[in-house]
PASEBA-1860 file (N, C-alpha, C; in nm, 3 decimals):
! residues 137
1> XXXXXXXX> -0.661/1.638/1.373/-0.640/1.498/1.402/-0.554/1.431/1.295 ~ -0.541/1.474/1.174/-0.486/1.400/1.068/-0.320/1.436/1.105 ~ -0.303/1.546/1.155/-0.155/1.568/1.191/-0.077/1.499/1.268 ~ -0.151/1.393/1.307/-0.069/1.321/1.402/-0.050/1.228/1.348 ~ -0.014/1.172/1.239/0.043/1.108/1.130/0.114/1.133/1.107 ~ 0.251/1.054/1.158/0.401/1.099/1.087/0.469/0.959/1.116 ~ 0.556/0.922/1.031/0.645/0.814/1.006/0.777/0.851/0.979 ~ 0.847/0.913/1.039/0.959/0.968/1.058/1.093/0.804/1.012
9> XXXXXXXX> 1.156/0.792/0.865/1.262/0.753/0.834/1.145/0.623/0.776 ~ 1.071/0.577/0.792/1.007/0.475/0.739/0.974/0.451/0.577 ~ 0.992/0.341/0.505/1.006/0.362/0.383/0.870/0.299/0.321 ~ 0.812/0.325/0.250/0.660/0.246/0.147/0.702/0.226/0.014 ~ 0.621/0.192/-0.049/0.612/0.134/-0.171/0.503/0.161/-0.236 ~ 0.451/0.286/-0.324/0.312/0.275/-0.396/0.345/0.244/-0.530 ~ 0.311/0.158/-0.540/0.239/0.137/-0.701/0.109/0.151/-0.768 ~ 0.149/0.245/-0.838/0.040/0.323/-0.897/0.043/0.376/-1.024
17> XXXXXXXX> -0.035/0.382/-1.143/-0.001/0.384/-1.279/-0.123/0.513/-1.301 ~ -0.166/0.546/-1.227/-0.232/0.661/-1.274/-0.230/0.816/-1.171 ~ -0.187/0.914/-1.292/-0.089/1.065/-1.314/-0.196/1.094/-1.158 ~ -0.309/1.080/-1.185/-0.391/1.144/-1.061/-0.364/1.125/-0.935 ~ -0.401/0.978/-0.936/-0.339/0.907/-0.764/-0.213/0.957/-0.713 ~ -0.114/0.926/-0.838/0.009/0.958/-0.767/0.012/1.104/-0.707 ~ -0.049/1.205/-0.785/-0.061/1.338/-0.762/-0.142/1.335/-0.612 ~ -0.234/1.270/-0.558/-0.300/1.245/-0.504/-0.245/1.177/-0.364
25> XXXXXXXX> -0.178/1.052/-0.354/-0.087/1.064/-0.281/0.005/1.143/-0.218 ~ 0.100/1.167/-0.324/0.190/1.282/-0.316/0.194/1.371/-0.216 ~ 0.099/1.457/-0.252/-0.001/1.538/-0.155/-0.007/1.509/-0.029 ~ -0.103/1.455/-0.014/-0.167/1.320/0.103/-0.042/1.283/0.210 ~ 0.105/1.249/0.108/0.182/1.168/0.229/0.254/1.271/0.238 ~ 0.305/1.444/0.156/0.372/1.541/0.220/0.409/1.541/0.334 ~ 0.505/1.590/0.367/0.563/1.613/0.534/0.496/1.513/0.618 ~ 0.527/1.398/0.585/0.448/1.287/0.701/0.600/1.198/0.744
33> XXXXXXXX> 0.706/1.272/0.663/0.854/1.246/0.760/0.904/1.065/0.629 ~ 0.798/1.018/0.530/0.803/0.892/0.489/0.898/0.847/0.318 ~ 0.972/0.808/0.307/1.048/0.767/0.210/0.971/0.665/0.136 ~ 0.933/0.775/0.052/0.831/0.692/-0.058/0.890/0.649/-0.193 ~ 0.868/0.499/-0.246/0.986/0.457/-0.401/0.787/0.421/-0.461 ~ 0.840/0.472/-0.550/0.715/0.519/-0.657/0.738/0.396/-0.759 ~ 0.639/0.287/-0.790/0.637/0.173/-0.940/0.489/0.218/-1.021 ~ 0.543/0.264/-1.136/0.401/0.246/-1.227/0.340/0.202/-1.301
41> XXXXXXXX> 0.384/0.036/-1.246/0.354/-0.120/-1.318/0.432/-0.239/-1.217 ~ 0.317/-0.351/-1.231/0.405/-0.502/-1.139/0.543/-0.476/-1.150 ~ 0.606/-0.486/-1.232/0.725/-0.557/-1.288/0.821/-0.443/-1.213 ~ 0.760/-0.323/-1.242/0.871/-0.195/-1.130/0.827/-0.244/-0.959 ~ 0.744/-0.269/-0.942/0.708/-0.287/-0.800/0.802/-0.369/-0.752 ~ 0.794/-0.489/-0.797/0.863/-0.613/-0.807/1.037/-0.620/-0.762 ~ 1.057/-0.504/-0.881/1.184/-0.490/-0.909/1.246/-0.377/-0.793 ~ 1.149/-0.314/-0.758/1.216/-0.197/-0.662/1.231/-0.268/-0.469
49> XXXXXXXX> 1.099/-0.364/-0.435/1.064/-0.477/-0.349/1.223/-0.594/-0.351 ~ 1.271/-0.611/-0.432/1.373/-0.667/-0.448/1.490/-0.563/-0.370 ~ 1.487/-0.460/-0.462/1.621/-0.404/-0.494/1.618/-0.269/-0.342 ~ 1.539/-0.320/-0.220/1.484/-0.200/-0.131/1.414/-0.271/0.031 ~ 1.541/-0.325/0.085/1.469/-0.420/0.157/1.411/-0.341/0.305 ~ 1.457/-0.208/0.314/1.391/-0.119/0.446/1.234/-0.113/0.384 ~ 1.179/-0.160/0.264/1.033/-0.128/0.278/0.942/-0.169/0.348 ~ 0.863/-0.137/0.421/0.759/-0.133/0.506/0.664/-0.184/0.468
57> XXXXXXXX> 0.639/-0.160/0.385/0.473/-0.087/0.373/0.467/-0.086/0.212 ~ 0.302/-0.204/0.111/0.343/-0.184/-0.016/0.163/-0.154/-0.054 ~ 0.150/-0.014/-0.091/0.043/0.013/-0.156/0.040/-0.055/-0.296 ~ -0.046/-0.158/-0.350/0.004/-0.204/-0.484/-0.202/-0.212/-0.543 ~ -0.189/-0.098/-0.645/-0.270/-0.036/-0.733/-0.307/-0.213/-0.817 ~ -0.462/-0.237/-0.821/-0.445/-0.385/-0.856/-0.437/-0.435/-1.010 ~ -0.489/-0.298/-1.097/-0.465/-0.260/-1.213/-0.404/-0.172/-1.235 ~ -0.298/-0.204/-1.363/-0.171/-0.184/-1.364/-0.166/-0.243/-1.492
65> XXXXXXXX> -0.086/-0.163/-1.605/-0.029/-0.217/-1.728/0.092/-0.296/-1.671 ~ 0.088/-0.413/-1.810/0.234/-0.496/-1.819/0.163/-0.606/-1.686 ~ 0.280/-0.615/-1.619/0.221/-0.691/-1.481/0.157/-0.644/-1.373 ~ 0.034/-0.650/-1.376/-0.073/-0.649/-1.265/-0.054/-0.628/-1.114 ~ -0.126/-0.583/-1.027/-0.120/-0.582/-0.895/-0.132/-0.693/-0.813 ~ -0.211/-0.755/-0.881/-0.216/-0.931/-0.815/-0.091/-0.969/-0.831 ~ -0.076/-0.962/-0.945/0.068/-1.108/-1.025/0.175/-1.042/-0.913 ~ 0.207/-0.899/-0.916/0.328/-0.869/-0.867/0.315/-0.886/-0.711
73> XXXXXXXX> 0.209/-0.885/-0.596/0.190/-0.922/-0.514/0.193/-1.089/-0.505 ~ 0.178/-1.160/-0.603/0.212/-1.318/-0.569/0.340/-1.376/-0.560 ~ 0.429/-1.258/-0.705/0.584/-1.281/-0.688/0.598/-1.217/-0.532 ~ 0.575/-1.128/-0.480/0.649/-1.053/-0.367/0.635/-1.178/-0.265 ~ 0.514/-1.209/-0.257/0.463/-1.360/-0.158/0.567/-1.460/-0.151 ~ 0.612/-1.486/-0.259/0.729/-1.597/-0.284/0.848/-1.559/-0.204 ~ 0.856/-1.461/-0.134/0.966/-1.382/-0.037/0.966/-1.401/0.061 ~ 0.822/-1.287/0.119/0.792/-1.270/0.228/0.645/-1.302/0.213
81> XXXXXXXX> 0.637/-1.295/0.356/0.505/-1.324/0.387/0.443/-1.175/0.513 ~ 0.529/-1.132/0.540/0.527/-1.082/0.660/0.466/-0.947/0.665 ~ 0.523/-0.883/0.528/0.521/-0.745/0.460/0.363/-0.726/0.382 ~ 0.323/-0.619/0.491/0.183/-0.573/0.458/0.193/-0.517/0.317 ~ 0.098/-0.592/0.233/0.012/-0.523/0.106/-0.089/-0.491/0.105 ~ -0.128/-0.351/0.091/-0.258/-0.331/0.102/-0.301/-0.307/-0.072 ~ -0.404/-0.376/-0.092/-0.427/-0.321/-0.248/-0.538/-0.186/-0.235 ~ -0.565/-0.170/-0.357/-0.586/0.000/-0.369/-0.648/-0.041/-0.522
89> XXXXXXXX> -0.757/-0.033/-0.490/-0.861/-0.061/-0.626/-0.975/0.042/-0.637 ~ -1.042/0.054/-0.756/-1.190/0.112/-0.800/-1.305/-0.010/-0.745 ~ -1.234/-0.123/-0.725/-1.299/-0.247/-0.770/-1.354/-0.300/-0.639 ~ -1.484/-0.322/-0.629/-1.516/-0.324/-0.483/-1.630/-0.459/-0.486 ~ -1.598/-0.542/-0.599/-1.690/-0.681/-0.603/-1.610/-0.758/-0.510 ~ -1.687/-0.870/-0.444/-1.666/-1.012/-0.331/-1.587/-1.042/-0.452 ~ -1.602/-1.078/-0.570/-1.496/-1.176/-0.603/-1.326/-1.121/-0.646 ~ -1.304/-0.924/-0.633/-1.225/-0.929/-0.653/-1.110/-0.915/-0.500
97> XXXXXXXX> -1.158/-0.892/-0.384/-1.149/-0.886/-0.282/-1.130/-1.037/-0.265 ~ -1.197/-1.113/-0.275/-1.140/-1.266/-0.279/-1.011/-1.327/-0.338 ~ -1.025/-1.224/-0.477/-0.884/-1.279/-0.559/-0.744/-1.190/-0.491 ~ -0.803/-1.093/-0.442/-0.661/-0.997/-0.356/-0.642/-1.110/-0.240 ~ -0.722/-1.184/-0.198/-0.671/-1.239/-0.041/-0.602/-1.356/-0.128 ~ -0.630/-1.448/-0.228/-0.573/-1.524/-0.241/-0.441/-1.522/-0.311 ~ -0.439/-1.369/-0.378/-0.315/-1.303/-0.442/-0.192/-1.315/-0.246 ~ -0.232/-1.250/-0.155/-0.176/-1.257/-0.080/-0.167/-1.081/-0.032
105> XXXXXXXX> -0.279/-1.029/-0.066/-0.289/-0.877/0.032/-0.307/-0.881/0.142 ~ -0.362/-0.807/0.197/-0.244/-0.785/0.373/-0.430/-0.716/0.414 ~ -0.486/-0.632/0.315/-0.562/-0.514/0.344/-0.604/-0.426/0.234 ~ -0.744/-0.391/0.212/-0.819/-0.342/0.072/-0.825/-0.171/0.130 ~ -0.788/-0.072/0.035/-0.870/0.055/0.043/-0.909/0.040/-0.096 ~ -1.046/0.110/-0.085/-1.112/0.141/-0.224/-1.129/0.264/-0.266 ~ -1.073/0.307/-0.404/-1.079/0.416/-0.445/-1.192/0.474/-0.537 ~ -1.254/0.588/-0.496/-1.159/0.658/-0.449/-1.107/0.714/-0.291
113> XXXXXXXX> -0.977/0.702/-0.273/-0.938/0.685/-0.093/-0.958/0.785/-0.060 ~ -1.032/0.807/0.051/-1.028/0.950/0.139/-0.898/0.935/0.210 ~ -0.883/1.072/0.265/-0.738/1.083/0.336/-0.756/1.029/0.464 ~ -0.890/0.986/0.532/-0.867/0.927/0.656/-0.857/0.880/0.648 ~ -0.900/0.723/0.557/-0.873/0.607/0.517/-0.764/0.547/0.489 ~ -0.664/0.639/0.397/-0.536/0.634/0.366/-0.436/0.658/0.490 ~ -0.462/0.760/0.598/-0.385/0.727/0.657/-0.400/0.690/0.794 ~ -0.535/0.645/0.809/-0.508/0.532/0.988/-0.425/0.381/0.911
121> XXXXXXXX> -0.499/0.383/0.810/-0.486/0.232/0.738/-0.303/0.175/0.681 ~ -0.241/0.347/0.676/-0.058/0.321/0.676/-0.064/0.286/0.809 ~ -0.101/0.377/0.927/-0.063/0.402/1.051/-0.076/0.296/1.116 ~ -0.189/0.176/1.089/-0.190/0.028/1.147/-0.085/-0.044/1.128 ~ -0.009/-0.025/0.999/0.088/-0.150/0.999/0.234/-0.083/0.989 ~ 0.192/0.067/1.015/0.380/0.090/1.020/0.353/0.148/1.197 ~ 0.258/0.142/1.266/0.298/0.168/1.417/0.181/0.059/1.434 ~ 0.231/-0.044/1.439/0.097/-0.157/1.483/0.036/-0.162/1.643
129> XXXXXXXX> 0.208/-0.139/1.730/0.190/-0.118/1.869/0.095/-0.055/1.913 ~ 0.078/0.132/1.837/-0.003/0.208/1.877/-0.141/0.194/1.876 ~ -0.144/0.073/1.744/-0.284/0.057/1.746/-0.380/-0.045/1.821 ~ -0.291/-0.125/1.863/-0.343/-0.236/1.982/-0.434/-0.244/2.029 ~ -0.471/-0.088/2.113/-0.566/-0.097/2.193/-0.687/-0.021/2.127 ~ -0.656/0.022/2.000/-0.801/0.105/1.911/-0.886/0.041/1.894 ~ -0.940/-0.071/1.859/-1.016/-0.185/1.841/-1.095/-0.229/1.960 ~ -1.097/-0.162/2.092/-1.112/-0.187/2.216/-1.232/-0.047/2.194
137> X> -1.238/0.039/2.130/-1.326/0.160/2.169/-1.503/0.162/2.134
END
């Protein structure tokens, strides 16, 4: 069932500052057809979100040296509004889930992410169509 996950030419955005995740990802999004730009701090996220406008899709890690996952999700806000952020935390308190919605995230996975989690949760907002009627079962 996980094989039917593919995003053929579609581009993401993870930001992520730790050697594991990324390794972890990596893995995870292999042969899933997806053009992945890698930040391992706000300020690269930021800067790559700017400089990369086919991105889709922005996994943004909410701790993060230098500039933060919030901060750099509030600059991205000042853009768009439209462009799903999902944050990607250890951190699973009401109040930091509160401060991601008011940062302007899109959608929480908590780590550590299982691979199903990780990928229905791409698959909602880069094939939203397909998922329409899942919520119906």
């Amino acid at each position: 069932m996980l094989n039917q996950y593919k995003w053929p030419g579609k581009t993401i955005l993870i930001a992520e500052d730790s050697e594991t995740s990324v390794q972890y990802f990596s893995a995870a999004l292999a042969h899933r057809g997806l053009n992945i730009l890698w930040a391992s701090n706000g300020f690269e996220a930021v800067k790559l979100f700017r400089e990369n406008s086919e991105i889709e899709l922005i996994l943004m890690d909410l701790d993060m040296p230098g500039m933060d996952g919030l901060d750099a999700t509030r600059v991205i806000r000042e853009t768009t509004l439209r462009l799903p952020i999902v944050a990607q935390t250890a951190h699973v308190l009401l109040a930091d889930s509160m401060a991601g919605n008011a940062a302007g995230c899109t959608d929480f996975i908590t780590k550590p992410v299982s691979l199903d989690v990780l990928l229905s949760t791409i698959d909602k907002y880069l094939n939203p169509a397909d998922n329409c009627n899942s919520d119906s079962e």
